[in-house]
Structures are given as structure tokens and as C-alpha cells.
ROSE-4610 file (N, C-alpha, C; in Angstrom, 1 decimal, always signed):
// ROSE-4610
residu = [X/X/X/X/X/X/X/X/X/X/X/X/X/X/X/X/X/X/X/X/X/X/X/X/X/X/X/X/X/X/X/X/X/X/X/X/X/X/X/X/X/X/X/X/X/X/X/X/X/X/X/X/X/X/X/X/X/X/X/X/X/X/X/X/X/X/X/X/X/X/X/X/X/X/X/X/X/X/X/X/X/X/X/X/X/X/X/X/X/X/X/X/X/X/X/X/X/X/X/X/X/X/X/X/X/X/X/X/X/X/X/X/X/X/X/X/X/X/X/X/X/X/X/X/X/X/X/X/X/X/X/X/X/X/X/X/X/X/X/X/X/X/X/X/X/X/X/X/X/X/X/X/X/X/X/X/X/X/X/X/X/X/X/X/X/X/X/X/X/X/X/X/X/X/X/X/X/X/X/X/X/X/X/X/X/X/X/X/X/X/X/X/X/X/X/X/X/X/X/X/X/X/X/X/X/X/X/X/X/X/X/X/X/X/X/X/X/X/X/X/X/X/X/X/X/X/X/X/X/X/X/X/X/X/X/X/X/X/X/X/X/X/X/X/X/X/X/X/X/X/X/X/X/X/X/X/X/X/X/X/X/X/X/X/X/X/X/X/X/X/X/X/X/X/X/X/X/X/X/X/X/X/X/X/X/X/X/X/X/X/X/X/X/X/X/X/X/X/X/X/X/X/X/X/X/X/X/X/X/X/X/X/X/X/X/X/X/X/X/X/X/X/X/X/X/X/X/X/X/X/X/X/X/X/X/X/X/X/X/X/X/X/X/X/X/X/X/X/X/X/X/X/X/X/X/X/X/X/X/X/X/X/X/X/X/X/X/X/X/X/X/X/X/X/X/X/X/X/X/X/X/X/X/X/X/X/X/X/X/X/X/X/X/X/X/X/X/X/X/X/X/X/X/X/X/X/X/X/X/X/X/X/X/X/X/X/X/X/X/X/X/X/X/X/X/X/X/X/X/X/X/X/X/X/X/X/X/X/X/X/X/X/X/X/X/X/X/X/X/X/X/X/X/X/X/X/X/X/X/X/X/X/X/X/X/X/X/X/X/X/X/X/X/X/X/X/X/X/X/X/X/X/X/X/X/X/X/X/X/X/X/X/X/X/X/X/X/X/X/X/X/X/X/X/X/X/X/X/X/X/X/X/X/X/X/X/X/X/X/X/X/X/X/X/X/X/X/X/X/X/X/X/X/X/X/X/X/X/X/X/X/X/X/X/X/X/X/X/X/X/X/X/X/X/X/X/X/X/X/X/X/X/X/X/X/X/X/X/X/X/X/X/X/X/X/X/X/X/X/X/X/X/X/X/X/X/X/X/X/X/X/X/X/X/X/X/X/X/X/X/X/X/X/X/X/X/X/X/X]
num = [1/1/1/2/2/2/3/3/3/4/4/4/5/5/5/6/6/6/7/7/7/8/8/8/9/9/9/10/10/10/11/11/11/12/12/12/13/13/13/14/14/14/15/15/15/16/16/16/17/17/17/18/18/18/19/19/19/20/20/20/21/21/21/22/22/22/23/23/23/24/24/24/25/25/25/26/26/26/27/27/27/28/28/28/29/29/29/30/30/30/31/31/31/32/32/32/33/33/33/34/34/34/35/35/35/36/36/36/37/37/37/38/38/38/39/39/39/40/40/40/41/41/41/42/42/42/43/43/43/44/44/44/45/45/45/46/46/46/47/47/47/48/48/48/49/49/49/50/50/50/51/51/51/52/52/52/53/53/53/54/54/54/55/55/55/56/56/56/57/57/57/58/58/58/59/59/59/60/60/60/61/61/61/62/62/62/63/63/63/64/64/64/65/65/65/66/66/66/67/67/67/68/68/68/69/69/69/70/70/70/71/71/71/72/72/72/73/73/73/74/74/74/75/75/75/76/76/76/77/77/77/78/78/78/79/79/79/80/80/80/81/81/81/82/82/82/83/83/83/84/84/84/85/85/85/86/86/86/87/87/87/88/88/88/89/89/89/90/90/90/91/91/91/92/92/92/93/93/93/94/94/94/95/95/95/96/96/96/97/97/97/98/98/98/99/99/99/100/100/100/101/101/101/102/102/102/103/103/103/104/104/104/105/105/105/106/106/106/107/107/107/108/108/108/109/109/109/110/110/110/111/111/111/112/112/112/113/113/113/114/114/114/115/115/115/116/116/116/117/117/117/118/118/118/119/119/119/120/120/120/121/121/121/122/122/122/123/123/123/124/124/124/125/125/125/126/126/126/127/127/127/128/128/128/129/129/129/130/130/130/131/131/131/132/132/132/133/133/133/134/134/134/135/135/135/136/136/136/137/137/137/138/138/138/139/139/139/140/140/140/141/141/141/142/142/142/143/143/143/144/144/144/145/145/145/146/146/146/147/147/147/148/148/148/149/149/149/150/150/150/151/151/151/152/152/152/153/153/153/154/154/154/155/155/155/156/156/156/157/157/157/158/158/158/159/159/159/160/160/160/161/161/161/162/162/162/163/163/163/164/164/164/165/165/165/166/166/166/167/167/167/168/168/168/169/169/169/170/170/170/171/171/171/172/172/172/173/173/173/174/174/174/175/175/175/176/176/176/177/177/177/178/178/178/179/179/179/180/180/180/181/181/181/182/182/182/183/183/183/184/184/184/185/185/185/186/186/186/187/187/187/188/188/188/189/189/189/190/190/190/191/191/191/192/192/192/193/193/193/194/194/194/195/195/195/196/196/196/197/197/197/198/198/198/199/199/199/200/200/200/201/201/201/202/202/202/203/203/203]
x = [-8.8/-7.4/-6.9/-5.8/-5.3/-4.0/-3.4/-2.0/-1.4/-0.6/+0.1/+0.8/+0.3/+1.0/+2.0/+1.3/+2.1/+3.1/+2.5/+2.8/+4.2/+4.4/+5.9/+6.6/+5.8/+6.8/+7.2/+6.5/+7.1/+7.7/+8.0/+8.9/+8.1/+7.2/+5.7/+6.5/+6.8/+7.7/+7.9/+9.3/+9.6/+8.6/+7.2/+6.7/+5.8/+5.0/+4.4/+4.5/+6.1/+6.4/+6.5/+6.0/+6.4/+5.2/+4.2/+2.9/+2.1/+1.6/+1.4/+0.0/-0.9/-1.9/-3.1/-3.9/-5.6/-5.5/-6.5/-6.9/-7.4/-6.7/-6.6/-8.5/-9.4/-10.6/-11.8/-12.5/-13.7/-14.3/-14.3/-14.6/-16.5/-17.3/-18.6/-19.3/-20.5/-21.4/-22.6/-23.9/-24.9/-25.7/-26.4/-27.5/-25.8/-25.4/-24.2/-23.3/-22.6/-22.3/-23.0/-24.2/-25.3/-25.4/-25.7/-26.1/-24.4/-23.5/-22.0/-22.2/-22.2/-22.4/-22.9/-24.2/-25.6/-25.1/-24.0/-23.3/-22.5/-21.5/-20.5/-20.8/-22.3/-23.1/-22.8/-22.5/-21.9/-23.4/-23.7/-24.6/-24.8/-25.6/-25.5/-27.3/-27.3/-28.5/-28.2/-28.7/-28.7/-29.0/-28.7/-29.2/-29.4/-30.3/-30.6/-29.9/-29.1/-28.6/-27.7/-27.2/-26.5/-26.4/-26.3/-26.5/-25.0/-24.3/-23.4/-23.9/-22.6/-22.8/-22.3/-22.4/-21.8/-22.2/-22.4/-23.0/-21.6/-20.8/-20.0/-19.1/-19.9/-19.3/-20.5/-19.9/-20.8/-20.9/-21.7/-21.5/-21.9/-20.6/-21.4/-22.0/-23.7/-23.7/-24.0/-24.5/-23.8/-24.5/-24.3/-24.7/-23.8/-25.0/-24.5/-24.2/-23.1/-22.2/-22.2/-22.9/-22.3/-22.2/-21.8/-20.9/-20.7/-18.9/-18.6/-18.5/-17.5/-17.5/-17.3/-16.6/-16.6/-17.3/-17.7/-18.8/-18.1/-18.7/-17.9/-18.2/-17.7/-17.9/-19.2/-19.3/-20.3/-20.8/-22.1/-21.7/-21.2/-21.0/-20.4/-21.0/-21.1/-21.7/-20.3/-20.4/-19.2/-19.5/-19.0/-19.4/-19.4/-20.2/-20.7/-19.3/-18.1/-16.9/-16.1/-16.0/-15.6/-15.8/-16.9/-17.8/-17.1/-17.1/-16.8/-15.4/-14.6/-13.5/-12.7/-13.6/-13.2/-13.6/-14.4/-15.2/-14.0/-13.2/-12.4/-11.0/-10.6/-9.7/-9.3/-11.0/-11.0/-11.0/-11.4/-11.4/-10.0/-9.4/-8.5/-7.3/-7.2/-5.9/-6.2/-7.5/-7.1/-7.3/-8.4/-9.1/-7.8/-7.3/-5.7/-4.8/-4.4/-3.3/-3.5/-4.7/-5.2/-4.5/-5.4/-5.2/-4.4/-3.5/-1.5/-0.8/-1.1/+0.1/-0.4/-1.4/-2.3/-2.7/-3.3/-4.1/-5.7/-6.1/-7.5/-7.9/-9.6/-10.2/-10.5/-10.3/-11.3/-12.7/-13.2/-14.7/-15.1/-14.3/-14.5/-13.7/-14.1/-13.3/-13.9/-12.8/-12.5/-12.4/-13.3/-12.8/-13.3/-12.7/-12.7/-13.6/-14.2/-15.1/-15.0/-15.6/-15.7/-16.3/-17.2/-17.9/-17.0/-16.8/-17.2/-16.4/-17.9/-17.4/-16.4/-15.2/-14.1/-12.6/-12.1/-10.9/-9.9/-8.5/-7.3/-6.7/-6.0/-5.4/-4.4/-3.8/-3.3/-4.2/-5.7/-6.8/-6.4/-5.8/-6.1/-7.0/-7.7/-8.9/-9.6/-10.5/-11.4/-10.6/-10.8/-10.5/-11.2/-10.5/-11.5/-12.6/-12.3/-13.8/-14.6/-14.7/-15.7/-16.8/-15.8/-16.8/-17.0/-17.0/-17.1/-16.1/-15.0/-13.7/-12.9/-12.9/-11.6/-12.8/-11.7/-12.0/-10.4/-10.8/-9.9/-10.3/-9.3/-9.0/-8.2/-8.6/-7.7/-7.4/-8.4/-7.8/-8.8/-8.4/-9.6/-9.4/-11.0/-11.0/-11.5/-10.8/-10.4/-11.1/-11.4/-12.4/-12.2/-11.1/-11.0/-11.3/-11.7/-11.9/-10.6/-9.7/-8.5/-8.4/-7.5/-7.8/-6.8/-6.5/-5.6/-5.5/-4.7/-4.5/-3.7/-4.1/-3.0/-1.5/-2.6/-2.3/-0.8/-1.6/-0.1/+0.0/-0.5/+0.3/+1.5/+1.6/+1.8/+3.4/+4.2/+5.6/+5.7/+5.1/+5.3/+5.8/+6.5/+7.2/+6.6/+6.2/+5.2/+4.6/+3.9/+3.1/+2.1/+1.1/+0.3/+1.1/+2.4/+2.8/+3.0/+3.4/+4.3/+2.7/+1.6/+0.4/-0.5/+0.0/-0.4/+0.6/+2.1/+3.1/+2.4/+2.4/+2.2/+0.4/-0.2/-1.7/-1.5/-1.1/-0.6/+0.2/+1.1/+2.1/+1.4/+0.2/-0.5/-1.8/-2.5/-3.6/-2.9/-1.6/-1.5/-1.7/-2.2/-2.5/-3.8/-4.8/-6.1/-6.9/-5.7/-5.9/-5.2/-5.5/-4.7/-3.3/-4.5/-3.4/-3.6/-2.5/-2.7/-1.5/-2.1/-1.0/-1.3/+0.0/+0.0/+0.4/+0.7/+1.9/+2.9/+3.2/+4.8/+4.8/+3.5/+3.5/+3.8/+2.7/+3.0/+2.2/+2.5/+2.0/+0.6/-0.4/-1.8/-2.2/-1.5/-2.0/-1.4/-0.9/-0.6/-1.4/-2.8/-3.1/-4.5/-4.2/-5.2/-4.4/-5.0/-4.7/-5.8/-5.2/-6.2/-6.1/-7.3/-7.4/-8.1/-8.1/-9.0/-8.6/-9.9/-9.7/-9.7/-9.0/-9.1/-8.1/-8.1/-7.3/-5.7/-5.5/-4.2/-3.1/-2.1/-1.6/-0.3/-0.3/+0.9/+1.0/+1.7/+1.9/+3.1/+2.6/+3.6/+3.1/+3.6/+3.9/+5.5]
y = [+1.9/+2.0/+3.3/+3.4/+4.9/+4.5/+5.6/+5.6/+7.4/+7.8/+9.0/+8.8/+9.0/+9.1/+7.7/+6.2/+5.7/+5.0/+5.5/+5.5/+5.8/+7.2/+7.9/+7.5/+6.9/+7.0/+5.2/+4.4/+3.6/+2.8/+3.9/+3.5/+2.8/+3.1/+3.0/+1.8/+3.0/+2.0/+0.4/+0.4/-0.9/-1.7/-1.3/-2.1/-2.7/-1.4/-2.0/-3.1/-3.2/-4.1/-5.3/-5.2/-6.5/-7.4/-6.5/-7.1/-7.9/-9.2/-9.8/-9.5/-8.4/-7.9/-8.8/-8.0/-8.8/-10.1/-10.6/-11.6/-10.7/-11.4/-10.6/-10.9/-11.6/-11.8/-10.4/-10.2/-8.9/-9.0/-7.8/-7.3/-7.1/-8.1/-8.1/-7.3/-7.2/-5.9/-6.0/-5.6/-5.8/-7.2/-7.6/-8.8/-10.1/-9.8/-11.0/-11.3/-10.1/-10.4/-11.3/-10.9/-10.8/-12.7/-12.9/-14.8/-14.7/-14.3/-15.2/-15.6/-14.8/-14.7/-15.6/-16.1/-16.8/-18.1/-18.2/-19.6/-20.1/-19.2/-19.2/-19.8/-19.7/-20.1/-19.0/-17.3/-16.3/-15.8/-15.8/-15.5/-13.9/-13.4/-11.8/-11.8/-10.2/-9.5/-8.3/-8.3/-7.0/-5.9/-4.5/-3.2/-2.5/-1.9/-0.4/+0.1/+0.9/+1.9/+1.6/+2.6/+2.8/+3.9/+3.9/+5.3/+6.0/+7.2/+8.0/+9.1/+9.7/+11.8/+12.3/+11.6/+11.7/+11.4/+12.4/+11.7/+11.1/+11.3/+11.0/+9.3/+8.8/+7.8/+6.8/+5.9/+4.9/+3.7/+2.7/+1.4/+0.7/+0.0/-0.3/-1.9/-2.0/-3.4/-3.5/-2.9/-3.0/-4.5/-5.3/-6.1/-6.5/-6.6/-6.7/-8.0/-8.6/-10.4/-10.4/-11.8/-12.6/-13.6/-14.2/-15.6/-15.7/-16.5/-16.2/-17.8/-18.6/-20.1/-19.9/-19.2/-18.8/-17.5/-17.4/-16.7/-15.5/-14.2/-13.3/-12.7/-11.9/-12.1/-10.7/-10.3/-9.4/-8.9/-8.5/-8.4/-7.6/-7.1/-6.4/-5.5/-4.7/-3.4/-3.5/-4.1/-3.7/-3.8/-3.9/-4.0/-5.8/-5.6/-7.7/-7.8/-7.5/-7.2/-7.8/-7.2/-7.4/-8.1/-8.7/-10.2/-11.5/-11.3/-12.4/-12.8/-11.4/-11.9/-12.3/-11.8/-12.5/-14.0/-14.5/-15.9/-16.6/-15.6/-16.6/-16.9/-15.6/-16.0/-16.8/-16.8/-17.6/-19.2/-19.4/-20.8/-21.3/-20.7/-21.1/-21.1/-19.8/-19.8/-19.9/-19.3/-19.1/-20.4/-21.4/-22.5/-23.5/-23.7/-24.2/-24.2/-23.0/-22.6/-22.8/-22.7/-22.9/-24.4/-25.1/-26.4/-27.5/-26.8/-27.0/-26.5/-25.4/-24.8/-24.6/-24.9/-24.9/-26.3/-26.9/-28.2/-28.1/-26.5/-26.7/-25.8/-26.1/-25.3/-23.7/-22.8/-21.5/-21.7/-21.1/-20.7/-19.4/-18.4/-17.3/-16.3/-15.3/-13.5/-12.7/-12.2/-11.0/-10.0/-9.1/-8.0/-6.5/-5.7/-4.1/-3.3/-4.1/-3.2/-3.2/-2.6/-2.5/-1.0/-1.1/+0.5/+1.3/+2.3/+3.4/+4.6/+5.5/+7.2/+8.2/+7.8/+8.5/+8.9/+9.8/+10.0/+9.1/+9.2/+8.4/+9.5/+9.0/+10.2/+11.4/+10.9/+12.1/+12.7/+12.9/+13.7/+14.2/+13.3/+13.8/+13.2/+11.7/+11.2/+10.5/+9.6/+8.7/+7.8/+6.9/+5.7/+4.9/+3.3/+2.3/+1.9/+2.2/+2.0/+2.6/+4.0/+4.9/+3.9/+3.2/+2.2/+1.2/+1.0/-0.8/-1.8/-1.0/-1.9/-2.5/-2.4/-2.8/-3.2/-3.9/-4.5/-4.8/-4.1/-5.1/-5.8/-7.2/-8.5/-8.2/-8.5/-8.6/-9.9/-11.1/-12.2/-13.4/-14.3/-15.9/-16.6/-17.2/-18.2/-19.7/-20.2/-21.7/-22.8/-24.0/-25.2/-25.9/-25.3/-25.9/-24.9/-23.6/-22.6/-21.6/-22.2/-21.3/-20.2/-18.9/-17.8/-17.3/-16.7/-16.2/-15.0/-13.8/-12.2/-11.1/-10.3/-9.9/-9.3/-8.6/-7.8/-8.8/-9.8/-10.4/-11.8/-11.7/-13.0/-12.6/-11.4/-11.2/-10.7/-10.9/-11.1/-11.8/-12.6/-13.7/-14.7/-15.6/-16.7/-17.9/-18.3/-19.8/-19.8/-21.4/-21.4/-20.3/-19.5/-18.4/-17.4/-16.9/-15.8/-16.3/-17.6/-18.5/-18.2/-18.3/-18.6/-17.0/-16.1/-14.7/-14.1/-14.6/-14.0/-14.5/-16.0/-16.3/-15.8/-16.0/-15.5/-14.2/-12.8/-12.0/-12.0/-12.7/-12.5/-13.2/-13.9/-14.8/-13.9/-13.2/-12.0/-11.1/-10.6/-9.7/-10.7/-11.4/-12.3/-12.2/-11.6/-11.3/-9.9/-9.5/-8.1/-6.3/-5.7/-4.8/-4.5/-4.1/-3.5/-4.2/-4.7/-5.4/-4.4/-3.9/-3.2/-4.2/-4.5/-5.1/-4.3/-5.2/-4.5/-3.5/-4.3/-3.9/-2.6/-2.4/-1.2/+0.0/+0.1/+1.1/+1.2/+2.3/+2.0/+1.6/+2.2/+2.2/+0.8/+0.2/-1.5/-2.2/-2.1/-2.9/-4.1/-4.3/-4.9/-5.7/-5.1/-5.8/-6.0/-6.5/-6.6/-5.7/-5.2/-4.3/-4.3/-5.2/-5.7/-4.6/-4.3/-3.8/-3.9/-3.7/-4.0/-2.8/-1.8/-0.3/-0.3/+0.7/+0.9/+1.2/+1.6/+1.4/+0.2/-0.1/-1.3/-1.3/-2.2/-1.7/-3.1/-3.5/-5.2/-5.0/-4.5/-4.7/-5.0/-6.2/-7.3/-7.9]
z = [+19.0/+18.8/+19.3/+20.2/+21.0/+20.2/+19.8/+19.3/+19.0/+19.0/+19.1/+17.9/+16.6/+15.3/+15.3/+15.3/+15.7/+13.8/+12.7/+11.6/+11.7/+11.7/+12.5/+13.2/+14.2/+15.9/+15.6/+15.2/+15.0/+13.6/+12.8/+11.6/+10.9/+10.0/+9.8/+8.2/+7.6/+6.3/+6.6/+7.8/+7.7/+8.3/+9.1/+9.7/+8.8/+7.8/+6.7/+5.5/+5.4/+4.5/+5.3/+6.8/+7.4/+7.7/+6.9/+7.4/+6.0/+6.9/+5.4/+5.0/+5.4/+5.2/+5.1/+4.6/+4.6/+3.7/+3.7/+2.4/+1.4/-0.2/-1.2/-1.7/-1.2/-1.4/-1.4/-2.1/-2.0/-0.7/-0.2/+1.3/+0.7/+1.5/+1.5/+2.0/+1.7/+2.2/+2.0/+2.8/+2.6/+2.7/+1.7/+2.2/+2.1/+0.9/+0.9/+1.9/+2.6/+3.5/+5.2/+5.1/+6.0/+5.8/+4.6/+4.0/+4.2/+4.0/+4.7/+6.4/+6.9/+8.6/+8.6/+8.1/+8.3/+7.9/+6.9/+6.1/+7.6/+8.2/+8.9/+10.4/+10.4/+11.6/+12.9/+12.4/+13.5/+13.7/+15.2/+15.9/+15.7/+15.4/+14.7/+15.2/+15.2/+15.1/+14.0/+12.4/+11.8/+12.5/+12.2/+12.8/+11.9/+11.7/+10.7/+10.7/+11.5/+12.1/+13.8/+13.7/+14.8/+15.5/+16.9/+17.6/+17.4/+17.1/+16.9/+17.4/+18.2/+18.4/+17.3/+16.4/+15.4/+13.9/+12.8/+11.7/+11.1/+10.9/+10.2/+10.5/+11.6/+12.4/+12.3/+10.8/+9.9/+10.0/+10.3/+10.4/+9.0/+7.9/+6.6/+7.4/+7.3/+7.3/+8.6/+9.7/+11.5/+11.7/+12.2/+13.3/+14.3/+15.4/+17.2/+17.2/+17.2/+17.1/+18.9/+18.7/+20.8/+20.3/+19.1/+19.7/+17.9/+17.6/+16.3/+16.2/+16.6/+17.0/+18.8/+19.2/+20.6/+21.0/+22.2/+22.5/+23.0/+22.6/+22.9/+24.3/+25.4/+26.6/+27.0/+25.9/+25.7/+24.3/+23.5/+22.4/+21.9/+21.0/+19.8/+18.6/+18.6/+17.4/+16.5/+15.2/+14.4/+12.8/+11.9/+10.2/+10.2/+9.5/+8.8/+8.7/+7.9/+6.9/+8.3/+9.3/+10.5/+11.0/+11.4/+11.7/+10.9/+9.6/+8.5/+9.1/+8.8/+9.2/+10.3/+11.8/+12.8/+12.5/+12.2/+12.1/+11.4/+10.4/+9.8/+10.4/+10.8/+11.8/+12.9/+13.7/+14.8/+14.3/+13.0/+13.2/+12.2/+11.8/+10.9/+11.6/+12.8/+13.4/+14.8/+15.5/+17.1/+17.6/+17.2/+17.4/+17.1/+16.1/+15.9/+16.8/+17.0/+17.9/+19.4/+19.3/+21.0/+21.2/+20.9/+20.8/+20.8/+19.8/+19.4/+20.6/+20.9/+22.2/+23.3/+23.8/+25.1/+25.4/+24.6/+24.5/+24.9/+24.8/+24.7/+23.9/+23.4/+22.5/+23.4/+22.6/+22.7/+23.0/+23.8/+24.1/+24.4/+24.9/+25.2/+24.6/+24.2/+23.7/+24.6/+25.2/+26.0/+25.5/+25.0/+24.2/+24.9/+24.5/+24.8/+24.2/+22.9/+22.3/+20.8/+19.7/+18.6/+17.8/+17.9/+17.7/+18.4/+17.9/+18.6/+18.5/+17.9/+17.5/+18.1/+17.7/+18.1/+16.8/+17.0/+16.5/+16.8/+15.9/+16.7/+17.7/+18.8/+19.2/+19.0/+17.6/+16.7/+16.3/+16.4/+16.1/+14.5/+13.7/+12.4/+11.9/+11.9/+11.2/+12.0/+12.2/+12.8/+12.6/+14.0/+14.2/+13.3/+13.0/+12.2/+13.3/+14.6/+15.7/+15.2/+14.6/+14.4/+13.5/+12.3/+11.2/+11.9/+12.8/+12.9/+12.6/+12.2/+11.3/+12.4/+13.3/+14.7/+15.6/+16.3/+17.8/+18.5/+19.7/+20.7/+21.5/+21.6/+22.3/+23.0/+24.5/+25.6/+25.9/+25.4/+25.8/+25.5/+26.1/+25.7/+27.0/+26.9/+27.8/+27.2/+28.2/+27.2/+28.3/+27.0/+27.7/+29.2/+29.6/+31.0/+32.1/+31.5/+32.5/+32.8/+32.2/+32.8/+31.6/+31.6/+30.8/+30.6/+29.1/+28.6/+28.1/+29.5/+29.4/+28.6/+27.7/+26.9/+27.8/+29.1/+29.8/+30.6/+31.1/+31.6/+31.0/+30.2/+29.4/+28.4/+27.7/+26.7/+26.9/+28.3/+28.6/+29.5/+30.2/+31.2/+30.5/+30.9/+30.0/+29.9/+29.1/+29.4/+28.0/+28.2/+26.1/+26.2/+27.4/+26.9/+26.3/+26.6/+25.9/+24.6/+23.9/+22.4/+22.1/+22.9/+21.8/+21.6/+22.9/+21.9/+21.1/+21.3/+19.7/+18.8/+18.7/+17.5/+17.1/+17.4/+17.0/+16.9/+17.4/+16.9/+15.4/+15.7/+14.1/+12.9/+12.8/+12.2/+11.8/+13.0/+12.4/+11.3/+10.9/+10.1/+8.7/+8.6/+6.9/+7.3/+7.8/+8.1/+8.0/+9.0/+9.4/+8.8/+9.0/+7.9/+9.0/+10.0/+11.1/+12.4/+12.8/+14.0/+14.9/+16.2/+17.6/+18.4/+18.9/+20.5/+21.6/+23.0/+23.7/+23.6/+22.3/+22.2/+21.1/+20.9/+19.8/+20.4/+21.5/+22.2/+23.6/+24.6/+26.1/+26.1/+25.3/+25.0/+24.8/+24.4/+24.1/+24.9/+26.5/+27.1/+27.3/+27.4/+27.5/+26.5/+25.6/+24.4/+23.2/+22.1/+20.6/+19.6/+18.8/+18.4/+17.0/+16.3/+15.0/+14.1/+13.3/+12.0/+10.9/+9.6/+8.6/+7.5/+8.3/+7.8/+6.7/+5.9/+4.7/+4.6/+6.0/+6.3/+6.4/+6.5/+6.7/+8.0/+8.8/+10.1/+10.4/+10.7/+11.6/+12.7/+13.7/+15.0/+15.7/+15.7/+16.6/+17.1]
């Protein structure tokens, strides 16, 4: 997640009360989380550990995910916690919506990444990349081959842009903090999910 104090800059108050936040359910950890994954049928490799330049840049739980119900387009270093909850998102909303306003199922995540030891660009704390807690999605590819860009779907006029508003406005009952486009220049072209302790919904 890149953002420039975007708490402030984007009127942090009203956007927080606009967000319908996480699920009120206990955030999993360890072997339990690990037998959810394994319930959920999300393709995972546990990790001991993770490589960081960094001690302070922790993965609770790490495993490397390539396919959740749709296969991700490369895999993924992120927290189990993070895993669970894409699994549940994808199948409760993206698999849905796909379907309803496209007319075909999801098979592919386009994503930008998950891990990874860095600050936010207000350099006052670690990113939720640093835990494992975020990922961004640039997009999906769908059962007929054709594909859906955050980059230029996400103001082109047509059902791909109705189906990334709404799957955007629908992850903040998931996610703590969801940025898009429209947050700010930095997310022109992805969605950027985490399950960090903060709360923001702009969309």
C-alpha cells in the first residue's frame, strides 16, 4: 500500500464511518487457522519463516497461497488470517458478482503482491505488507479468457467498471481498509486490501 498520509488527506473521519469493516468473527492463527485453509480447500504451502531486511517485518502464520478458489497469477507470501479471508471473499462476493454482472465465473487474480518489508510512504509506521496483512489486486481473469483491469476498467464505462465498484464497495464488510483509484494517484491501477488495525473504505 503507497499512500501520503492518506488518513488526513482524505478526510479519514468521514471515510471511516463509511466503512462497514471486517467480520466481527476471531482472526485465526497458527495450526487453526492452517486446518481452516485446509477446510476451505486454499492451496497453501506453510513457511517457518520468512526472508525480511528486516526483523521487525513479521509474518503471523506465513504461507505461500497459488490458488484460493481461483488461481492466483503467481503465488503469494502473506498471513493464514489473510488467506482465510481472501477465500472468503472470493467465494461469497467475487465468484457472485462475477457471474451476476459479467456472466462468467472467476479463474484468475492478478495481483501485485502481498509480503513485503516496507514502510507506508508517510514513513511513520510499516505497511500491513510488512505482516502479510494486504495484498493488491489489479484484476481477474474470467472463464472465457477475457480479463478484468483495475487500471482501465475502473473508469471505462461498461458492466467491468459496475463489477469493480461494486466488489470494491462490498470488500469493506471484509476488509479493514480497502484504497482504490479513486483514493489516490498511487492506486491507479490496483485495489489494495488489508486486514490491519486501521479502518478506511474509499471507494
Amino acid at each position: 500500500m503507497r499512500h501520503h498520509g492518506w488518513l488526513a488527506a482524505l478526510g479519514g473521519a468521514v471515510l471511516l464511518a463509511g466503512c462497514g469493516g471486517a467480520p466481527g468473527t476471531l482472526e485465526l492463527s497458527g495450526r487453526a487457522c492452517l486446518a481452516r485453509l485446509a477446510a476451505q480447500e486454499v492451496v497453501y504451502r506453510p513457511l517457518d519463516s520468512v526472508e525480511a531486511p528486516s526483523s521487525s517485518c513479521r509474518v503471523d502464520t506465513a504461507v505461500r497461497v497459488s490458488r484460493i478458489e481461483a488461481a492466483l497469477t503467481h503465488p503469494a507470501v502473506m498471513s493464514c488470517a489473510l488467506a482465510s479471508r481472501l477465500d472468503d471473499f472470493e467465494r461469497e462476493v467475487v465468484q457472485p458478482l462475477a457471474v451476476e454482472e459479467l456472466g462468467r465465473r472467476v479463474v484468475g487474480i492478478n495481483h501485485m503482491g502481498s509480503f513485503a518489508c516496507r514502510g507506508t510512504n508517510a514513513g511513520s509506521h510499516l505497511s500491513q505488507h510488512a505482516a502479510g496483512r494486504a495484498i493488491d489486486i489489479a484484476g481477474f481473469g474470467l472463464s472465457d479468457g477475457s480479463t478484468v483491469s483495475v487500471e482501465h476498467g475502473w473508469s471505462d464505462p461498461g458492466p467491468k467498471r459496475l463489477f469493480l465498484h461494486h466488489l470494491a464497495r462490498r470488500a469493506c464488510g471484509y476488509f479493514s481498509v480497502v484504497l482504490t483509484p479513486d483514493s489516490n494517484p498511487e492506486h491507479y491501477n490496483h485495489i489494495h486490501l488489508d486486514i490491519g488495525p486501521e479502518r478506511l473504505c474509499s471507494v
